[in-house]
C-alpha positions in Angstrom: -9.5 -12.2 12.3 -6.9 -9.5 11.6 -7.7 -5.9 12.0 -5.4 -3.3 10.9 -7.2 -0.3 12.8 -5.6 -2.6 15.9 -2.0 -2.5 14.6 -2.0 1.5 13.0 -3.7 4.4 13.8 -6.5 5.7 12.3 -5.9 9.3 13.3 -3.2 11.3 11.2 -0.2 9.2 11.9 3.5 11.1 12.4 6.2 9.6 10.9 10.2 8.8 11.6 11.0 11.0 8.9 8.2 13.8 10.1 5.5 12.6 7.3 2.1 13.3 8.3 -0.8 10.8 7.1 -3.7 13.2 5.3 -4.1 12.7 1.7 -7.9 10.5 2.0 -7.9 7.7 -1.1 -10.5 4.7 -2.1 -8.5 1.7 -3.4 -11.0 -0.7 -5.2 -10.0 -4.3 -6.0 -13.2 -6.2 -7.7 -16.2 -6.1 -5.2 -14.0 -4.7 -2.1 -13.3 -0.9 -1.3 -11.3 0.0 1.0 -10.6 3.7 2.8 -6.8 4.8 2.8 -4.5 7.4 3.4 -1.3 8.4 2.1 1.4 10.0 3.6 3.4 13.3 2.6 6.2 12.0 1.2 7.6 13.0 -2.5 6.7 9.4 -3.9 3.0 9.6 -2.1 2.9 12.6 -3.3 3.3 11.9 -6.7 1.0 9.3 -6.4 -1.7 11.5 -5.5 -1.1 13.6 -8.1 -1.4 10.7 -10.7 -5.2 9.7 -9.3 -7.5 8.0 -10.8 -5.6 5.0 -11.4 -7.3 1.7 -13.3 -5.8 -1.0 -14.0 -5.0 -4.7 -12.6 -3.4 -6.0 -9.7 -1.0 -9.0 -9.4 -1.2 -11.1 -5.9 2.3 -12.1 -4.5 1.1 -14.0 -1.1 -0.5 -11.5 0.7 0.0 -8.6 -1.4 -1.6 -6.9 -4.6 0.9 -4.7 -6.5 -0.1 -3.0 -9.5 1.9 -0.8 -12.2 2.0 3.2 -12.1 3.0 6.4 -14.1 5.1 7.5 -11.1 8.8 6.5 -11.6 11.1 6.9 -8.1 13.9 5.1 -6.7 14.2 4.4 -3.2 13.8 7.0 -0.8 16.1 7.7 2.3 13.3 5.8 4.4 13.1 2.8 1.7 12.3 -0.5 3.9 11.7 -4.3 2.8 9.2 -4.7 5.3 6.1 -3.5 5.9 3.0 -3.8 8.6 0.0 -5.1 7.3 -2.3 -2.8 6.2 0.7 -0.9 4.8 1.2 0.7 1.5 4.3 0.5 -0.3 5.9 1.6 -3.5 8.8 -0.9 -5.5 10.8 1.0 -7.1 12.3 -1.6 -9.4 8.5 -2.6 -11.0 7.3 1.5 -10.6 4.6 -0.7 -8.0 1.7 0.3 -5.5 1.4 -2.6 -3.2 -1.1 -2.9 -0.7 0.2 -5.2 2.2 -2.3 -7.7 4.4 -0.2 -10.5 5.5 3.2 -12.1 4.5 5.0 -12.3 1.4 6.7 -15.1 -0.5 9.9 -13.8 1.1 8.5 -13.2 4.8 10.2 -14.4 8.0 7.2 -15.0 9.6 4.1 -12.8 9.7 5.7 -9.8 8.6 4.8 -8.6 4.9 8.2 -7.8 3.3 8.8 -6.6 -0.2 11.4 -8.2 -2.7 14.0 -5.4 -2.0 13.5 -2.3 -0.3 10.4 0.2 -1.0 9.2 3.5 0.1 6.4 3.8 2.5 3.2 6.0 1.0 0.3 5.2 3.7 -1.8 2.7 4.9 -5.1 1.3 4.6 -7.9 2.7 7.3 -10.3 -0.1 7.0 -10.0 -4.4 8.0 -7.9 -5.7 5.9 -9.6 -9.2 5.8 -11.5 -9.2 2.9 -8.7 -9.1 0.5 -7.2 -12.5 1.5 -10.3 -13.6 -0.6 -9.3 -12.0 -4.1 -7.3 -13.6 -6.2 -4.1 -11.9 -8.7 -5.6 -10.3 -11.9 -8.4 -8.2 -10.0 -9.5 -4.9 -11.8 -8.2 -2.3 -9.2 -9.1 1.4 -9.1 -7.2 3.9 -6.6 -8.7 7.1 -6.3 -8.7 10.7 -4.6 -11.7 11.2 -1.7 
C-alpha cells in the first residue's frame, strides 16, 4: 500500500524555488476527502483565491484533473513529472490534477503530465483510496 506521508513531508515543505507549503485545503472526490496543502506560488496562489471549486473530475491513469477559472502558462519551475501525492496545474487544459500513481505517458512509476505543469502542493493524507474512483467523480476543493 502506498503512503504519500512516506515519500513527502507533512510539515511545511521548502521548495527549489523558495516556496513554502501553508495554504490548508479539503479536496473531495465522491465519498473520499482528502487534507492538502498548497504551496506559495503565483498559480497556487491563484488557486486559493478561486476556492470553493465544484465541479467533475476526469481520470487519466492515475490522475484526476479537473477544469478551473485560473488561466497560467507554465511557470519557470513547470515539470512533466510529478511525485505521487503531488498537485499539479496544466496549463494547456487551465487543469488541477491530483497525482497517485503513473500516468498514460509514465516511464515507470513516476506520475507525469502530458507536457509540462506547475507545481501547487501536495496531498497530506494516503493517497490509496483514490485508485478506487473512477473519471466523472463530483469533486469539491476547498479552503480549511
Amino acid at each position: 500500500m502506498s503512503d504519500c506521508r512516506k515519500q513527502l513531508p507533512i510539515e511545511p515543505l521548502e521548495l527549489d524555488e523558495g516556496l513554502v507549503m501553508g495554504h490548508p485545503i479539503q479536496i473531495t472526490l465522491g465519498d473520499v476527502s482528502l487534507e492538502a496543502e498548497l504551496n506559495d506560488s503565483e498559480t497556487a496562489r491563484e488557486i486559493y483565491e478561486a476556492l470553493p471549486l465544484e465541479t467533475s473530475a476526469s481520470r487519466w491513469g492515475d490522475e484526476f484533473y479537473f477544469s478551473t477559472p485560473v488561466q497560467r502558462s507554465a511557470a519557470a519551475d513547470a515539470r512533466a513529472e510529478f511525485a505521487v501525492g503531488e498537485l499539479g496545474y496544466w496549463p494547456p487544459g487551465s487543469a488541477f490534477c491530483i497525482f497517485f500513481g503513473p500516468t498514460p505517458v509514465s516511464r515507470g512509476d513516476v506520475p507525469t503530465m502530458a507536457n509540462p505543469g506547475n507545481p501547487i502542493g501536495h496531498i497530506t493524507d494516503d493517497v490509496e483510496p483514490l485508485k478506487s474512483i473512477s473519471g466523472g467523480v463530483e469533486v469539491r476543493v476547498e479552503a480549511i
